[in-house]
N, C-alpha and C positions, 0 to 999 in steps of 0.2 A: 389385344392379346400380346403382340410384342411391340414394345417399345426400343429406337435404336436410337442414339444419340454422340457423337460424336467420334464414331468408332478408326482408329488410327492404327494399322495394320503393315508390318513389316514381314517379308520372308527374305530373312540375311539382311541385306542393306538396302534393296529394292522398296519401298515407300509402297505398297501393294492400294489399300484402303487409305484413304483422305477425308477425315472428317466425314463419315458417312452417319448419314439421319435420315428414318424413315421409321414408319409404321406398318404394321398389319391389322386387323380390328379382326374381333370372333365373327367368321361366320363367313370369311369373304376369299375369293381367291386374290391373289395380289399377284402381279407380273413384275421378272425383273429381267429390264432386256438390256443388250449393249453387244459390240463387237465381242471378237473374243480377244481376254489378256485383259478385258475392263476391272476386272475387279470380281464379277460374281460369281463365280465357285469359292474363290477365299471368303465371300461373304457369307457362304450356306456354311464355311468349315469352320469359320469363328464362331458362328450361331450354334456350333453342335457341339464345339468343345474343342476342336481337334486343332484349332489356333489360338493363339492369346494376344491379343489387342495391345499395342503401345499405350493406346488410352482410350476416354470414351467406354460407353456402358453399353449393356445389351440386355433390355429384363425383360421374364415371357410371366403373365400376367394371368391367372387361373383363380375366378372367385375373389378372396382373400391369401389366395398363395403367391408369393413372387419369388423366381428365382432369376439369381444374376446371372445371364448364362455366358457373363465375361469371368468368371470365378468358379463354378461347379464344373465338377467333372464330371464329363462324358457319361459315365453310367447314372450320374444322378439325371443330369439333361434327359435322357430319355424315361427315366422314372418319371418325371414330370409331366410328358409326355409330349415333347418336342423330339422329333424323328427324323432323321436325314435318309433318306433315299439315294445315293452320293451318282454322278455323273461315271459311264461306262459299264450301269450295272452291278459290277462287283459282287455278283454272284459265287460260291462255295461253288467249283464247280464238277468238284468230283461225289458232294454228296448227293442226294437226291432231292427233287422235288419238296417231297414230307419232310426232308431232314430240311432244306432252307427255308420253309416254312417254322420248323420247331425252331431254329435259331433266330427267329426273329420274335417268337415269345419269351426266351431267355430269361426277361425280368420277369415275368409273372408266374404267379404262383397257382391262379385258379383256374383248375382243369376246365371247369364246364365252362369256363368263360373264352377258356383257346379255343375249346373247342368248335361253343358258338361264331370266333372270331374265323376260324378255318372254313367252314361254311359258309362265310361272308364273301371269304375272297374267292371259294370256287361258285359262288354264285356269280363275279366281277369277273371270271376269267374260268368259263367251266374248263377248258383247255389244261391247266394249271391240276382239277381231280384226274382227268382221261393220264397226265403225265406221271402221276403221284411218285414212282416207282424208277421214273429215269432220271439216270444223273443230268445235272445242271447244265451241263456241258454241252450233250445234245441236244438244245431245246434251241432253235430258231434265235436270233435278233429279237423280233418281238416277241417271243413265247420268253426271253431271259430279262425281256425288260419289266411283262407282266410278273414274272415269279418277283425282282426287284420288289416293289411297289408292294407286290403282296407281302413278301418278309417283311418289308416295313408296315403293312395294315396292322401285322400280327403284334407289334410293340403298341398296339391304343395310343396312336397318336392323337394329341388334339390338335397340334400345330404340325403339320406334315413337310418337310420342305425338299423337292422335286426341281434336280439337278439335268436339265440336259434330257427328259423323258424317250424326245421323240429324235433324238442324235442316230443315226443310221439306217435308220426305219424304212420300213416301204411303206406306203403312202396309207393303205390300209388298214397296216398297222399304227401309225401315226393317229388316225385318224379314231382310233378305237382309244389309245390311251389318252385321247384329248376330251373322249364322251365318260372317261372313267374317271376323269378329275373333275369333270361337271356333278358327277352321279356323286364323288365324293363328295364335296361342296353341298350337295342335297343332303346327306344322310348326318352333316352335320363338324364335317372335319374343316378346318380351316389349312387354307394351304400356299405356302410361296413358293412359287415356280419359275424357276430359273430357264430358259428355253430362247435357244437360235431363231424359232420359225414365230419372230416377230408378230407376223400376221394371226397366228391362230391363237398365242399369247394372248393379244389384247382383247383379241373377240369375245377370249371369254373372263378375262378378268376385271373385278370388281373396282380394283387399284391396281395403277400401274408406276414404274420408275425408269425409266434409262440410266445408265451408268455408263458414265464415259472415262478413260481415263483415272480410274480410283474413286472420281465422285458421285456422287445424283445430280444428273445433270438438267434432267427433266419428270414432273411429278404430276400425276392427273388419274382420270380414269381410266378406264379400259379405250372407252369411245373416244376419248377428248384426246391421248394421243395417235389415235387413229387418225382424225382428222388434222392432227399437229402436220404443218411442211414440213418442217426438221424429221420428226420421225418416216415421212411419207419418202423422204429421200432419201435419206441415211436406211432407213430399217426396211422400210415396206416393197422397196425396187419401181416406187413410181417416179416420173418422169415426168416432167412437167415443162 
């Protein structure tokens, strides 16, 4: 579904992205781990539009549709239905509940199908219906990372990409959005997941990458960089 190839990424004069290549396939979650300052938030914000690459392509792959999503603007990118869910939230936070839900339908046009989609996500997060009515603002760490996620369900993602999900969380909470990108992955959404907590990253991803320093440093499964020493030292806090 997305193909990345040689992607070269500059913010000012910093050299951000190096030659970055990798894949996603329909169907799979894919893990992208590394320190922080590696590279991968600039790589979720090139993939969505909201950077533009030195060089290097980036196409997301739907049937017979391809878009270059080194060229398309932003509003098209999510047309398409690649989705950024962006790292700290980034919640509206004086509207409400319902309202950052309706802002995350924005592009579409069919009622009975937001509708069904709003259903979806109070069935992922019944918390999110009990709140309908309170602004964004008061809503918990994790009760504002679910609403996140869910404004983003509401754009019909097909390639999802989830920045940092479980960054402040309590462990409960962690632990809940880590079974709700599983359950995604069930119902059919394909998803890259950017996330610190290395460990539960791989556990559950189909594909994995490390990024070190601007590049991919390391590329495998879920399981196979689990058992990697490099990753087991560097990522995992084992000890050996």
């Amino acid at each position: 579904m997305l193909e990345i190839r040689g992607l070269n990424v500059f913010r000012g004069a910093t050299h951000v992205l190096k030659d970055v290549s990798f894949d996603v396939r329909t169907g799979e979650i894919a893990a992208l781990i590394g320190a922080n300052g590696a590279g991968k938030s600039t790589t979720l914000q090139t993939l969505s539009g909201l950077l533009r690459p030195r060089s290097g392509i980036a196409v997301m792959r739907e049937g017979e549709a391809v878009v270059d999503l080194t060229r398309a603007a932003p509003e098209k990118i999510v047309r398409a239905g690649l989705v950024h869910c962006p790292e700290g939230r980034q919640i509206f936070q004086s509207l409400t509940v319902a309202e950052n839900l309706a802002m995350g339908a924005y592009a579409r046009i069919d009622r009975a199908s937001i509708t069904a989609s709003i259903d979806e996500v109070h069935e992922l997060f019944p918390i999110l219906k009990e709140r309908a009515l309170f602004a964004g603002g008061t809503l918990s760490g994790g009760e504002q990372m679910m609403l996140a996620i869910a404004r983003a369900l509401l754009a019909a993602p097909k390639l999802l990409l989830l920045d940092e999900p479980s960054l402040g969380l309590a462990p409960k909470f962690v632990e809940m959005i880590f079974e709700v990108i599983v359950a995604l992955k069930a119902r059919g959404v394909t998803l890259l997941l950017v996330e610190q907590n290395a460990a539960m990253a791989l556990e559950i991803a189909d594909r994995a990458y490390v990024m070190e320093n601007g590049r991919i440093a390391l590329a495998g499964t879920g399981q196979e960089l689990i058992e990697n020493d490099r990753v087991r030292r560097a990522y995992l806090g084992v000890v050996e």
